[in-house]
C-alpha positions as CSV (number, residue, x, y, z in Angstrom):
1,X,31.6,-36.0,-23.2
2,X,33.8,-33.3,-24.7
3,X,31.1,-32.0,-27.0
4,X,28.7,-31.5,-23.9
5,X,31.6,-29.5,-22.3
6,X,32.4,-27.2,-25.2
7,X,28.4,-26.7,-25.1
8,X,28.1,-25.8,-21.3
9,X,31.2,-23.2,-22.2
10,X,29.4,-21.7,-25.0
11,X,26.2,-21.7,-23.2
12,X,28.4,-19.7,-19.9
13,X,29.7,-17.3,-22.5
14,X,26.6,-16.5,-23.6
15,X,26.4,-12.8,-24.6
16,X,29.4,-12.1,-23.0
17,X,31.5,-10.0,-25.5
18,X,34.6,-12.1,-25.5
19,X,37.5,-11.2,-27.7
20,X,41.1,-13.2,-28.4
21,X,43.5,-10.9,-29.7
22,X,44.2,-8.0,-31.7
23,X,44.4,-9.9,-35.1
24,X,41.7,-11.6,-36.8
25,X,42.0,-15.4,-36.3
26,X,42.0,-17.1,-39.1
27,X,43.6,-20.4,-39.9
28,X,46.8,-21.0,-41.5
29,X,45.1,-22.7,-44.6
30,X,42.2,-20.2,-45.0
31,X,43.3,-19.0,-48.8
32,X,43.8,-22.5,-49.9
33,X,40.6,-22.6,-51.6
34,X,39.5,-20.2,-54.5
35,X,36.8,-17.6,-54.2
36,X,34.6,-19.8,-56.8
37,X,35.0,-22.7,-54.3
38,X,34.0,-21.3,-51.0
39,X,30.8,-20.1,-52.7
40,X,30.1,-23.6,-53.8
41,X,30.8,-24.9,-50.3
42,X,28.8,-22.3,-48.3
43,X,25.5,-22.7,-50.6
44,X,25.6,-26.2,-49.7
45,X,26.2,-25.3,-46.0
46,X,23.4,-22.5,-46.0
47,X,21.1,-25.3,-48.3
48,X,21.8,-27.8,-44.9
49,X,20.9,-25.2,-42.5
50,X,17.5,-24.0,-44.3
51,X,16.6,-27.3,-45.3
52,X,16.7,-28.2,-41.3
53,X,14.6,-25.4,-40.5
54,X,12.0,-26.5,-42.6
55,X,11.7,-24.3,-45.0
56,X,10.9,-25.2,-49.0
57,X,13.5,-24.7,-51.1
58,X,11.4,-25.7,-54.3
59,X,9.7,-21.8,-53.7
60,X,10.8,-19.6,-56.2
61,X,11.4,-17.1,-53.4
62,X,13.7,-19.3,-51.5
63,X,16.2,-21.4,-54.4
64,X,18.2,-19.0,-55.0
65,X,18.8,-17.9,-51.0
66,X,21.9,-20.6,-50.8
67,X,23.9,-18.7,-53.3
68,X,23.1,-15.6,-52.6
69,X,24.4,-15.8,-49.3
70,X,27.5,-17.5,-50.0
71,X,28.2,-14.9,-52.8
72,X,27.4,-12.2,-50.1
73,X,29.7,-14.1,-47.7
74,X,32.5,-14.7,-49.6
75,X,32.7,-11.2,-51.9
76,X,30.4,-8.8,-49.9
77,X,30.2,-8.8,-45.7
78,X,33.8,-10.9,-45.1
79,X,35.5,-9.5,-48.1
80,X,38.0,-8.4,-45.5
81,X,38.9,-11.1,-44.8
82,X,41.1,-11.8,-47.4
83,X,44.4,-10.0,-47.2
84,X,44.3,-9.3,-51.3
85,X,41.8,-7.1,-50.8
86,X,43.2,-4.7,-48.5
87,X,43.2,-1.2,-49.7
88,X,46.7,0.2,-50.6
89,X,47.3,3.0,-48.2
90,X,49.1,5.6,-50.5
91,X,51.0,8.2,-48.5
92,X,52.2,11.7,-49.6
93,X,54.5,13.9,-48.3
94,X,53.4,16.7,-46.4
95,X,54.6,19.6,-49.0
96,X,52.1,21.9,-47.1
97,X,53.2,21.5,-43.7
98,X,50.2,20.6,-42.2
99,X,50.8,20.2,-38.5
100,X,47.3,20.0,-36.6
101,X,45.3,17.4,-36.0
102,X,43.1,16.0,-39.4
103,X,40.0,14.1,-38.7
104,X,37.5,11.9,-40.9
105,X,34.8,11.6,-38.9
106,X,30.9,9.7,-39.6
107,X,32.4,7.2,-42.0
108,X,29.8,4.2,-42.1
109,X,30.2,1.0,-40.5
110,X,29.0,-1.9,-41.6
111,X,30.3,-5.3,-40.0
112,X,29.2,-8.2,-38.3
113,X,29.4,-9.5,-34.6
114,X,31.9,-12.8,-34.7
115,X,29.6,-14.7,-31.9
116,X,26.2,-14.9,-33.5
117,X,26.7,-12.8,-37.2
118,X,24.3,-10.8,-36.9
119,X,25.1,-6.8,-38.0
120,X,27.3,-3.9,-36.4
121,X,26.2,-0.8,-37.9
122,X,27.6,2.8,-36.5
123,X,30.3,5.4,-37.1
124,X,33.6,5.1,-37.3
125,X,35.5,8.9,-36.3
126,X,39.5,9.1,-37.3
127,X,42.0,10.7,-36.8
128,X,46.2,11.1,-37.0
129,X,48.6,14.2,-36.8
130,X,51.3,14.2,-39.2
131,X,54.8,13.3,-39.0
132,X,55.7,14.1,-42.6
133,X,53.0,11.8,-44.2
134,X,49.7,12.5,-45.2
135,X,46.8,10.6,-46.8
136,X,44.5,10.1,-48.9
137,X,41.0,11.2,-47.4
138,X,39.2,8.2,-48.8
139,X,41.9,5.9,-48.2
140,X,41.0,6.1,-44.8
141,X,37.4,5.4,-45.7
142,X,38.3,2.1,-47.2
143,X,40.9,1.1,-44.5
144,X,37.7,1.2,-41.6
145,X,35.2,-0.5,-44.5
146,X,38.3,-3.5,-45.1
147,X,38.5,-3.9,-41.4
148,X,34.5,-4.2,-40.7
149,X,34.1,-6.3,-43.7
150,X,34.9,-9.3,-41.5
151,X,33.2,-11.6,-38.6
152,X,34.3,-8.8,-35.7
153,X,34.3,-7.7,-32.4
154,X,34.2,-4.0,-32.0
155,X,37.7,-3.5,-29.8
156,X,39.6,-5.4,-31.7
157,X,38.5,-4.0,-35.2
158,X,38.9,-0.2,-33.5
159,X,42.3,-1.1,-32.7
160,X,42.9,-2.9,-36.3
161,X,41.9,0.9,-37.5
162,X,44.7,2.3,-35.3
163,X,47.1,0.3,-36.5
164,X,47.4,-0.1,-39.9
165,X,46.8,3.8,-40.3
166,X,50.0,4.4,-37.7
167,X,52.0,1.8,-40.0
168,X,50.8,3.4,-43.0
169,X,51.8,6.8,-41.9
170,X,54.7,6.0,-39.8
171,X,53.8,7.5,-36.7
172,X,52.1,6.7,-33.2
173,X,49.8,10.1,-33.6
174,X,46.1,8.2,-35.0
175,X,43.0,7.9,-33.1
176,X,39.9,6.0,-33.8
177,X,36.0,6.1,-32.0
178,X,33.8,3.6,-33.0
179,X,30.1,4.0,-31.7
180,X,28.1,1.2,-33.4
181,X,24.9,-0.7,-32.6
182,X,25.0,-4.2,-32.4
183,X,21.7,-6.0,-33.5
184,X,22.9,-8.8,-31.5
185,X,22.0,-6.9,-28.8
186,X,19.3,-4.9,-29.9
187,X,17.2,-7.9,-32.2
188,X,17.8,-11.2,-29.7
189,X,18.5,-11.4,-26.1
190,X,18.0,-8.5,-24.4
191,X,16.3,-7.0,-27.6
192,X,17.5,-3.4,-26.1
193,X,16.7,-1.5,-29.4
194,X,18.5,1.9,-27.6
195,X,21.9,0.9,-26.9
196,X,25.2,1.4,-29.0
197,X,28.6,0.8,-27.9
198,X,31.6,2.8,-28.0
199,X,35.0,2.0,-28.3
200,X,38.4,4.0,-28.8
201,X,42.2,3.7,-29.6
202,X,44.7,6.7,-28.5
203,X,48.1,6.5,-30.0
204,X,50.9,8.7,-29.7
205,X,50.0,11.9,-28.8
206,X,46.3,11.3,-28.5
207,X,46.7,9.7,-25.2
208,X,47.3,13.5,-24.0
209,X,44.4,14.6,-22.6
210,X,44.4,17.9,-24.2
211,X,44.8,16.4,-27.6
212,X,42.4,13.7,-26.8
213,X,39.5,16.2,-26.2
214,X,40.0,18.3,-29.0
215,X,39.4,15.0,-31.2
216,X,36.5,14.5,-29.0
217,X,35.2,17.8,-29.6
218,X,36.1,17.9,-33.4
219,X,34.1,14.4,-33.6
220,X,30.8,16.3,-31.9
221,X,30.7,19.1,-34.6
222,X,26.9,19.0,-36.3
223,X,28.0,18.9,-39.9
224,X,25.3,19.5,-42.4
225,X,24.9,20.9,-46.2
């Protein structure tokens, strides 16, 4: 039968960190419904799915669990993934003439792995070289928080990063490390509570190896107040 195929495929995939494409997918009718109305969908879904478990939803500890998740769902973890809540990335001309590299490094990550949603929690280090544009600092904060707030795979949201900041700034020169812990990996399966993966996009004139290490070496600076 076709389910029991689809099954056997997600049971060979298994932890296997599969990724489709650079873009989020997400169907063509995803804003269709309001914010108000996914909430009121996904506490019946979460209901379902506790209810099987077994657990008593007459507790006073557990009633309200359905709605709080599909609040958090819908305006907390996957905020991102609707397109009105991207941050605007406001760029200023360089008056000053900056023309070294500027990095934002140890800006929290907080996402969620796209094949079992459990969390992604690290750093997030950034970095671009002017070509007449500059930003503002937090702005690139909120650009890596809009990106993880989204069911994710690491690559693809490190190279998300990349991107928007080169369009925002007009030029190839941006750079992104990730270096995150997955709890997927670290609560279930293997349950390796060490491990952390890393991921990285060169642009422009990052790919130089030169450039590329003095990001690398900025990104390693103990910085404490």
């Amino acid at each position: 039968m076709k389910i029991d195929k689809i099954l056997n495929e997600i049971d060979e995939q298994g932890d296997a960190h599969v990724g489709s494409s650079a873009e989020t997918p997400i169907r063509e009718d995803a804003f269709e419904l309001s914010d108000i109305e996914k909430v009121a969908l996904i506490n019946k879904d979460v209901k379902h799915i506790m209810e099987t478990l077994g657990l008593d939803l007459t507790d006073d500890s557990l009633k309200g669990t359905p709605q709080r998740v599909a609040k958090m769902f819908v305006n907390e973890i996957f905020a991102g993934l609707n397109p009105e809540r991207k941050p605007i990335a406001s760029t200023f001309e360089n008056k000053y003439k900056y023309g070294e590299m500027l990095v934002e490094k140890n800006i929290t990550v907080y996402s969620t792995c796209e094949h079992h949603l459990l969390p992604i929690v690290g750093k997030a280090h950034v970095a671009y070289i002017s070509k007449g544009r500059v930003i503002g600092l937090s702005k690139m904060n909120r650009i890596v928080d809009y990106f993880a707030k989204r069911p994710q795979v690491q690559e693809r949201m490190t190279m998300q990063i990349v991107q928007e900041l080169q369009k925002a700034l007009g030029t190839p020169d941006v750079a992104c490390v990730v270096d995150a812990k997955h709890l997927c990996v670290n609560s279930r399966g293997i349950r390796d509570i060490d491990s952390s993966t890393v991921t990285s996009e060169f642009g422009g004139a990052f790919k130089e190896q030169s450039v590329k290490r003095e990001f690398l070496d900025y990104i390693k600076l103990d910085t404490t107040f």
